[in-house]
VORO-246882 format. One record per atom (N, C-alpha, C): residue number from 1; residue in three letters; x, y, z. Coordinates in steps of 0.02 Angstrom, whole numbers, plus 50000, padded with zeros to 5 digits. Each point is the difference from the previous one (the first is absolute). Layout:
<rs>
pos	code	east	north	up
NUM	ALA	X	Y	Z
...
</rs>
This chain:
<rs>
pos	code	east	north	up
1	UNK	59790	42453	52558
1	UNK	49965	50049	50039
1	UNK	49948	50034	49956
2	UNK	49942	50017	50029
2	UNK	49940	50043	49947
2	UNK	49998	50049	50040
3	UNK	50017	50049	49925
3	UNK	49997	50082	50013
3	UNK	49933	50015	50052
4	UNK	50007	50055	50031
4	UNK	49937	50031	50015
4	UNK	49962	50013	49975
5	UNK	49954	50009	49973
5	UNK	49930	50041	49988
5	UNK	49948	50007	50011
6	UNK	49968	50052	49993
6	UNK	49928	50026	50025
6	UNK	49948	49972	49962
7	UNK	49960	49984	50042
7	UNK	49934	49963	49964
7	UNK	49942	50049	50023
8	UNK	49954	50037	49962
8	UNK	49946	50040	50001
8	UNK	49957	49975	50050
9	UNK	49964	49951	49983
9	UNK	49939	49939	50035
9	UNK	50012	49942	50031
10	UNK	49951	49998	50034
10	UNK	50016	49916	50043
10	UNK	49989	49959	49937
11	UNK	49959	50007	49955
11	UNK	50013	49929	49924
11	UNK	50060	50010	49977
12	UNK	49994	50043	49981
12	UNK	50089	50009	49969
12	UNK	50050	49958	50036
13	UNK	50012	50019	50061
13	UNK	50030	49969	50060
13	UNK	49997	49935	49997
14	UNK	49951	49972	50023
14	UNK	49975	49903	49976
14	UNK	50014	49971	49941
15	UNK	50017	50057	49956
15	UNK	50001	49949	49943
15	UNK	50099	50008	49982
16	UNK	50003	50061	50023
16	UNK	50077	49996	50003
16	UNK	50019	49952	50049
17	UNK	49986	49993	50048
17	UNK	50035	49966	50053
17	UNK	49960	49913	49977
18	UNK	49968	49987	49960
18	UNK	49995	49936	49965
18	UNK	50053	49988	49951
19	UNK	49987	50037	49960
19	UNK	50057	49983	49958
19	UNK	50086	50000	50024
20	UNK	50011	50024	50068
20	UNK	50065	49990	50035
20	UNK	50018	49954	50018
21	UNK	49955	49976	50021
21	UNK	49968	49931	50044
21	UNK	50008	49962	49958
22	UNK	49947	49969	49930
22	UNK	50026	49955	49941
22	UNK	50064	49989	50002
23	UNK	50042	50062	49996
23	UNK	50042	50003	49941
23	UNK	50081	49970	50049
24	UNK	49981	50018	50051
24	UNK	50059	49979	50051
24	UNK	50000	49942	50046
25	UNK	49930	49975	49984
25	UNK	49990	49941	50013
25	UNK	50011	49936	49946
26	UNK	49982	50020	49929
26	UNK	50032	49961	49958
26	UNK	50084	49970	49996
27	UNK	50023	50079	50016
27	UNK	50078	49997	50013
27	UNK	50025	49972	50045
28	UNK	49956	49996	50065
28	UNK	50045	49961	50048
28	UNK	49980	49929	49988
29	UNK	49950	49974	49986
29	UNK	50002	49942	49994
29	UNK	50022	49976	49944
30	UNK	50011	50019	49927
30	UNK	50054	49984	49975
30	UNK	50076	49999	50013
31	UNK	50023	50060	50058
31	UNK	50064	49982	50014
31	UNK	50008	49943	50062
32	UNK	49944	49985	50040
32	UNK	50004	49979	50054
32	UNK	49933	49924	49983
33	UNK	49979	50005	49998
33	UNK	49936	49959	49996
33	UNK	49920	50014	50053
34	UNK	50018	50062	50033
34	UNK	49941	50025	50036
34	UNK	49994	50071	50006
35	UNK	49965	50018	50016
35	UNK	49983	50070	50016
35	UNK	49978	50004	50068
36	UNK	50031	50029	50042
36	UNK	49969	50011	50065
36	UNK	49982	50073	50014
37	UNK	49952	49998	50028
37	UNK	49968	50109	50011
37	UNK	49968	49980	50062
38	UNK	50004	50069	50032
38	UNK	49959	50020	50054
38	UNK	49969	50057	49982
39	UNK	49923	50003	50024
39	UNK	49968	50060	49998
39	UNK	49962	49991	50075
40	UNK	49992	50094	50011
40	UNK	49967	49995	50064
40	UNK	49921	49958	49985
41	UNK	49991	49992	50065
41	UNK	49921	49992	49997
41	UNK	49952	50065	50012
42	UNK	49920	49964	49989
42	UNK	49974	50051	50017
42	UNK	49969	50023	49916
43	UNK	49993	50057	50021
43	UNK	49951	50040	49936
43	UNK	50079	50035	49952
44	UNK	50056	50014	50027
44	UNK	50050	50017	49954
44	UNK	50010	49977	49944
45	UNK	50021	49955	49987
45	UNK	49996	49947	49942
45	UNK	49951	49977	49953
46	UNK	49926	50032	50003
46	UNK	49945	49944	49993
46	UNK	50009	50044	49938
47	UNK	50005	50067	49961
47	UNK	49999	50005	49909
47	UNK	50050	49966	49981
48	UNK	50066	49996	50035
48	UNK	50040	49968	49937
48	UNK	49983	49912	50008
49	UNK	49977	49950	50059
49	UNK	49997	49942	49989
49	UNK	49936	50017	49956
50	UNK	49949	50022	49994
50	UNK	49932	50006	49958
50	UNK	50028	50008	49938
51	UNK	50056	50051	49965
51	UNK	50016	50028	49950
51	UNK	50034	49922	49981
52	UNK	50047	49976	50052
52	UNK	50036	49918	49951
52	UNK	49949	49952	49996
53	UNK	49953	49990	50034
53	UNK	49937	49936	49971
53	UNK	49969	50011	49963
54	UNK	50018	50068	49945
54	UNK	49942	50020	49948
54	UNK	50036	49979	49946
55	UNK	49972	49999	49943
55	UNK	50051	50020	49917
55	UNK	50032	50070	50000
56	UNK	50025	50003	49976
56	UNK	50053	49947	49989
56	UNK	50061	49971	50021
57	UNK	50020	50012	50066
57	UNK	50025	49980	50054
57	UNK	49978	49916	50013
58	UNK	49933	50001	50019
58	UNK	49993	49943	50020
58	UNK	50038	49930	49971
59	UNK	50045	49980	49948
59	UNK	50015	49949	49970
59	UNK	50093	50020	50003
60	UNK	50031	50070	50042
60	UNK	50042	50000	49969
60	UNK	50056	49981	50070
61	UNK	49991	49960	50044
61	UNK	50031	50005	50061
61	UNK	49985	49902	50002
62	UNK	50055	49966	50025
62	UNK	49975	49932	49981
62	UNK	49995	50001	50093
63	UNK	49933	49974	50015
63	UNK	50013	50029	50044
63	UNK	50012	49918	50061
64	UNK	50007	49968	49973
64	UNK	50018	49935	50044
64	UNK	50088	50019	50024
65	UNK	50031	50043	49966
65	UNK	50081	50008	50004
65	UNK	49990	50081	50041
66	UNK	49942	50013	50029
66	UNK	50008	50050	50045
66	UNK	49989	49994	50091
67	UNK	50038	50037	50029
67	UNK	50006	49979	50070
67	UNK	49990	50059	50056
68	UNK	49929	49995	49990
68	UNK	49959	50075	50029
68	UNK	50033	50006	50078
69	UNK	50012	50057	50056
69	UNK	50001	49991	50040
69	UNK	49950	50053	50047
</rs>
């Protein structure tokens, strides 16, 4: 489970919620062999998918073992 906390800014925010994203996606597909996520559509989502196709994010999600819905 990840504690709560307050994030000041929407960057702050994107880049926290990237690095959540990495980091629990590495994990499941090491325990499992995929990662599956849902995010809404729409304009909600669009800093943190922008924040994971950048560096240094961009290289850290394999992303053929992910299963967007």
């Amino acid at each position: 489970m990840i504690p709560p906390v307050v994030i000041p800014d929407a960057a702050l925010l994107a880049d926290a919620a990237a690095r959540i994203v990495r980091d629990v996606a590495a994990e499941a597909i090491a325990r499992h062999g995929v990662f599956r996520v849902a995010l809404p559509g729409r304009r909600t989502p669009r800093a943190l998918l922008e924040r994971l196709a950048s560096a240094p994010f961009r290289g850290g999600i394999d992303r053929g073992r992910v299963a967007a819905l």
